[in-house]
C-alpha positions as CSV (number, residue, x, y, z in Angstrom):
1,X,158.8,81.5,122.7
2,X,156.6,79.2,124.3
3,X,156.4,79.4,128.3
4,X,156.3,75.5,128.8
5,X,159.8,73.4,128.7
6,X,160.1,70.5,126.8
7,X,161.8,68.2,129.2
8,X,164.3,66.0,127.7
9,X,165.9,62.7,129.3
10,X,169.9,63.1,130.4
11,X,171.0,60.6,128.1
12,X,169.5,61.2,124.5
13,X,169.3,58.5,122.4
14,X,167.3,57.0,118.9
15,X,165.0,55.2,121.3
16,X,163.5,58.0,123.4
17,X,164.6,61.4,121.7
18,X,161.9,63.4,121.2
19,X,158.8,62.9,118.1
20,X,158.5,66.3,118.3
21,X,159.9,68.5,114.7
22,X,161.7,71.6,115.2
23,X,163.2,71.7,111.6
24,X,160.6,69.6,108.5
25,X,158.8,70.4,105.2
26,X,162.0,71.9,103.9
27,X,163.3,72.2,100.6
28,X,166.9,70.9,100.9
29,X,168.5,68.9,98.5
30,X,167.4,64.8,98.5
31,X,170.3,63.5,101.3
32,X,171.2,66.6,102.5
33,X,174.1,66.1,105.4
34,X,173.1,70.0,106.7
35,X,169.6,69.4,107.0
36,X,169.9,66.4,109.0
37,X,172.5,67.9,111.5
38,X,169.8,70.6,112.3
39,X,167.0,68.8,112.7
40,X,169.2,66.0,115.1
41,X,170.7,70.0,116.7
42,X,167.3,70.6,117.0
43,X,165.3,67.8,118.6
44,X,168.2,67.9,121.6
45,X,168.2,71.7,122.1
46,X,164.7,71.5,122.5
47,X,161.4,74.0,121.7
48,X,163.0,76.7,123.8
49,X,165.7,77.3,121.5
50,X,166.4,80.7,119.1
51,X,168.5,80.0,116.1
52,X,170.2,81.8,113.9
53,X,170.9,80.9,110.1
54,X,173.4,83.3,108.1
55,X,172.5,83.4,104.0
56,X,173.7,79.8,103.7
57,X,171.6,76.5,102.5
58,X,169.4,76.2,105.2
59,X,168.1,79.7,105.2
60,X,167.3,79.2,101.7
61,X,165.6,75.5,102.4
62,X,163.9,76.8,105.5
63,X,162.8,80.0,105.1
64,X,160.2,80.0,102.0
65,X,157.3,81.8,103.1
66,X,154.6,80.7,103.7
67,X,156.1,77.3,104.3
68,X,158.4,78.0,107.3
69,X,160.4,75.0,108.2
70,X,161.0,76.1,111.9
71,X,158.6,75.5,114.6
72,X,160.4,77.4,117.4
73,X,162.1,81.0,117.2
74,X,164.6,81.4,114.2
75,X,165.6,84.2,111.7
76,X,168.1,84.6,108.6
77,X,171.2,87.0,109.8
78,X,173.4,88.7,107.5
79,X,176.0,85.7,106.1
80,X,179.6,87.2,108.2
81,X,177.3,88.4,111.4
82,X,175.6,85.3,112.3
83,X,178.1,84.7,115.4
84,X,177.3,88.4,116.7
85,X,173.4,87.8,116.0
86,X,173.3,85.0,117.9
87,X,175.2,87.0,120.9
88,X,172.2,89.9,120.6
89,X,169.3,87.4,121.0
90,X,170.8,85.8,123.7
91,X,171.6,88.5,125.4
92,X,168.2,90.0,124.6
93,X,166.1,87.4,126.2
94,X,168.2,87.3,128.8
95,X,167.3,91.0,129.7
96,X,163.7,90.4,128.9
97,X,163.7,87.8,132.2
98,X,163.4,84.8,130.1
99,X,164.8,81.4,131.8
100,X,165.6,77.6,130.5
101,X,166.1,79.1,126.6
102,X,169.2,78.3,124.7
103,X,170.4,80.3,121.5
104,X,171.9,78.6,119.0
105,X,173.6,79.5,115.6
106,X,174.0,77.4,112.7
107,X,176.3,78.0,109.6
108,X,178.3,76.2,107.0
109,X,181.8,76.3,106.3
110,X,182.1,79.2,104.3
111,X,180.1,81.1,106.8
112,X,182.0,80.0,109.5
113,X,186.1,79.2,108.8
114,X,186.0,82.3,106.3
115,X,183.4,84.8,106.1
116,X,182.4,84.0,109.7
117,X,185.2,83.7,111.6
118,X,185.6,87.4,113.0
119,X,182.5,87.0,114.5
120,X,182.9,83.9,115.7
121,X,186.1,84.9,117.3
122,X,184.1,87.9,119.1
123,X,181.7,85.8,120.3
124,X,184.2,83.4,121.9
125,X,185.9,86.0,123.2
126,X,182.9,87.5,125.0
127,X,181.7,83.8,126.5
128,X,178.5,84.6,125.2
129,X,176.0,81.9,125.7
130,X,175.1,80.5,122.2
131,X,176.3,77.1,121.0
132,X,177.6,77.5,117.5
133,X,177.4,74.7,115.0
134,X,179.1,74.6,112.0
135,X,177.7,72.6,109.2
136,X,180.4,70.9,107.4
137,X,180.1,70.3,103.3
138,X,183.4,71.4,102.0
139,X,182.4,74.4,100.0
140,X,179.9,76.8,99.2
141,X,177.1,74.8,98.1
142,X,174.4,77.1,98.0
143,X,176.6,79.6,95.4
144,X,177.2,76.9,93.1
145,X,180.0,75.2,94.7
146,X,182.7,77.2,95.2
147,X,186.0,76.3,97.4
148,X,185.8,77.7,101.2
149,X,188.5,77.5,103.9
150,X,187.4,73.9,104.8
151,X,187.5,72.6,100.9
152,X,190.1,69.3,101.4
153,X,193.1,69.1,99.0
154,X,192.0,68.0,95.4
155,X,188.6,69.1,95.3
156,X,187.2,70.0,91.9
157,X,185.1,73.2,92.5
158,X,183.5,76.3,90.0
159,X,186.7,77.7,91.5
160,X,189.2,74.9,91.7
161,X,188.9,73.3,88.5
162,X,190.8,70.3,88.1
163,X,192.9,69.5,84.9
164,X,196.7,69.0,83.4
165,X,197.6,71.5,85.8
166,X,195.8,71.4,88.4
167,X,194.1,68.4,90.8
168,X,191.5,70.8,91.5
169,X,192.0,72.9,95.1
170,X,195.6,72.7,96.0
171,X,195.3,73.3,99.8
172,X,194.1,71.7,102.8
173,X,191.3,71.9,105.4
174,X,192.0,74.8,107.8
175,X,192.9,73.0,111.4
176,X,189.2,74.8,112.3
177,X,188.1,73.1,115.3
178,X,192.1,73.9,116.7
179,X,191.7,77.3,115.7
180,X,188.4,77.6,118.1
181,X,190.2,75.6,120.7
182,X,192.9,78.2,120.3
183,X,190.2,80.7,122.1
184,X,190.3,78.6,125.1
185,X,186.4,78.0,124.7
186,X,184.4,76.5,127.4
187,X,183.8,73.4,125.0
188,X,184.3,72.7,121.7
189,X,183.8,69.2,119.4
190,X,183.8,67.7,116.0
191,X,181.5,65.4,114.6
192,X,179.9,63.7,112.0
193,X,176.1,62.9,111.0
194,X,177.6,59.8,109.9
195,X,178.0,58.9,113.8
196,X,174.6,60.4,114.9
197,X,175.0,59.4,118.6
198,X,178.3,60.9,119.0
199,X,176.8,64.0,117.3
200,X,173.6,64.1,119.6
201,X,175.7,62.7,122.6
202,X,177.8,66.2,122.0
203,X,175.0,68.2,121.5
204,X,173.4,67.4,124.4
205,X,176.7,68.7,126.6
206,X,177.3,72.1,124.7
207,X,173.5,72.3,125.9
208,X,174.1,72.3,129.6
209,X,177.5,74.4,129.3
210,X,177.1,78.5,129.7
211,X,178.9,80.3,127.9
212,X,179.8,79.4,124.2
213,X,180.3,75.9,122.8
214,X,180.9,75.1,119.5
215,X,180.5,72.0,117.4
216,X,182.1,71.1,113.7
217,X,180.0,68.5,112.1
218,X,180.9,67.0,109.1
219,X,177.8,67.1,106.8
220,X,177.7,65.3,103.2
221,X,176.3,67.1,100.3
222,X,175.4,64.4,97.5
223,X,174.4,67.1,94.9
224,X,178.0,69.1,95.4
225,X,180.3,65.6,96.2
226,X,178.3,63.9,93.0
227,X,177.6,61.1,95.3
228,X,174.2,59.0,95.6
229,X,171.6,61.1,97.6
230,X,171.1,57.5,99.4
231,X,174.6,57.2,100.9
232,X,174.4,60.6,102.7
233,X,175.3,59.2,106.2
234,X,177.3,56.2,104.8
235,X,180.1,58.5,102.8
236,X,179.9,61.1,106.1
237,X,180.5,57.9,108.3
238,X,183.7,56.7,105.7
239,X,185.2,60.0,106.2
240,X,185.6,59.3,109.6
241,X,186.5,55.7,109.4
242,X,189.4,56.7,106.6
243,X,190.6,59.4,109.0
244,X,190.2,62.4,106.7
245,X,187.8,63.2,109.6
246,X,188.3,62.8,113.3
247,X,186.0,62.7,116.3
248,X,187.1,64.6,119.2
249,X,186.4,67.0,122.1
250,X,188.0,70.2,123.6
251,X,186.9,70.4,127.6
252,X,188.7,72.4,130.3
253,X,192.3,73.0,128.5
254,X,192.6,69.2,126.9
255,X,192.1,67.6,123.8
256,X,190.9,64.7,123.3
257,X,190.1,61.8,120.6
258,X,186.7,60.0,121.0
259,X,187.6,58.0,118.3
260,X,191.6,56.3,117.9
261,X,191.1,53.5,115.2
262,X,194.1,51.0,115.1
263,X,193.9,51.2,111.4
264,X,191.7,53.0,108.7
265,X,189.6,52.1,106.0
266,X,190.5,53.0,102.1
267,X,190.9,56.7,101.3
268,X,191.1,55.7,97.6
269,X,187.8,54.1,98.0
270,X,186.3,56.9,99.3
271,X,187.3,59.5,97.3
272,X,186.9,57.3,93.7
273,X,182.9,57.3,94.9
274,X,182.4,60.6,94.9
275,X,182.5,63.0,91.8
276,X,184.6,65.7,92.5
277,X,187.3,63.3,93.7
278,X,186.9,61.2,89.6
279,X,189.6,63.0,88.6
280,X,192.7,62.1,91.0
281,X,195.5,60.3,90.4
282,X,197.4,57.9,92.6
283,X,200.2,60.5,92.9
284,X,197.2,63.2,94.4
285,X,195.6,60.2,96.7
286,X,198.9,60.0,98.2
287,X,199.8,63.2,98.8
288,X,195.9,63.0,101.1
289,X,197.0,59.6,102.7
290,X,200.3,61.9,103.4
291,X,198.8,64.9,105.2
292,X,196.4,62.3,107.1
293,X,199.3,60.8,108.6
294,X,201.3,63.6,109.6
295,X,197.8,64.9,111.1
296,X,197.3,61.8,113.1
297,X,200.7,61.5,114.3
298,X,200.4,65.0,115.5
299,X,197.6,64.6,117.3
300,X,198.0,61.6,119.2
301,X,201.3,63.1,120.0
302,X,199.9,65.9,121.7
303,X,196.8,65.0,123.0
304,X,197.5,61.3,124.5
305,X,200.9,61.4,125.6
């Protein structure tokens, strides 16, 4: 790691964060949601910064020798023990002396609300200092697309198919970032690289916080959603505006919403532009407009009130 600091402003935004690349010259997908949360992750954490990758997409994009993707410190971990590898490199250049460094471990959905999770939990448990950030695309894109824990309700995967039967995955998102909150962590957010600044704005607090932080971002996936590689941000910034995603923090024992919309946008419209929504009916749209509501009513029950 290299001995000088990149020193970064308080307040980070697109006008003065940094030109310097932590995360380029990969080969992820065209629109890639994961790659961009990194390299955002990245340009706020700073060159002094160890991350962690389980065997997920962005090991495989970055790590193709001899073209590295990485310019500071980061290695591929085993795909359940990236939470716990994180904890050792922290830990370990902590006893080696080092100062101003932050760990940092990234991992998608299935690496994180399933496979993950035990490790996670250890991790949280301990207060190790690593901010976590999982990398939200709703399944396990690098496999070939199958469902995961965080796969929404109607979802036509390799292991959902949809048909007379079936509208594709029958269950909902886990309640993930309420699970972590569950842990009583020191902070913990969602997100979306459809609202950059939010994202970097929430980045750039799990920075300062010791002990461990952790951040769901919501991360499209144009060649698993079958959606335009140009609309990457756009359909991620939908998601949020129809609800289906929410914006909100987890700081000293409360909840609460960074974004409370009045009213939201079309859920029909934002699941009809996206192939592995083509097959719903009205009756399976419903039942997601449903479980939005209850959600949202639940929340702003017990977080405002």
């Amino acid at each position: 790691m290299a001995d000088t600091i990149l020193e970064q402003p308080k307040k980070i935004t697109a006008k003065n964060i940094t030109d310097q690349e932590f995360f380029y010259g990969h080969k992820a997908c065209a629109g890639c949601g994961g790659s961009l949360a990194v390299r955002l992750a990245l340009k706020v954490l700073g060159e002094r910064t160890y991350a962690a990758f389980p065997a997920g997409c962005m090991a495989a994009v970055g790590f193709i020798f001899p073209q590295m993707a990485f310019t500071n410190n980061a290695i591929i971990t085993t795909f359940p023990g990236v939470a716990s590898m994180a904890s050792g490199i922290a830990a370990g250049a902590k006893a080696m002396g080092q100062e101003n460094f932050k760990t940092v471990a990234f991992a998608g959905d299935g690496g994180t609300a399933d496979i993950g999770l035990q490790a996670l939990s250890g991790m949280i448990d301990r207060n190790d200092d690593v901010l976590y950030i999982c990398y939200d695309n709703e399944a396990y894109m690098n496999t070939g697309i199958q469902k995961s824990g965080l796969t929404p309700y109607g979802t036509q995967t390799t292991t959902t198919p949809a048909g007379k039967n079936l509208p594709g995955t029958i269950t909902h998102k886990k309640n993930l970032f309420e699970i972590i909150a569950a842990h009583d962590i020191a902070y913990a957010a969602t997100a979306s690289i459809g609202y950059p600044q939010d994202f970097i704005n929430k980045v750039n607090k799990a920075k300062q916080i010791k002990g461990t932080t952790f951040i769901h971002v919501y991360a499209s996936c144009p060649t698993g959603w079958g959606t335009p590689t140009h609309t990457a941000v756009e359909i991620a910034k939908e998601a949020v505006d129809a609800g289906l995603i929410f914006l909100a923090e987890y700081e000293n024992g409360d909840f609460k919403l960074n974004r409370n919309p009045k009213s939201f946008a079309s859920v029909k419209e934002y699941l009809t532009k996206q192939g592995r929504f083509k097959h719903m009916t009205d009756t399976d749209i419903e039942e997601v407009i449903k479980h939005r509501d209850i959600k949202w009513e639940r929340m702003r029950k017990k977080w405002m009130d």
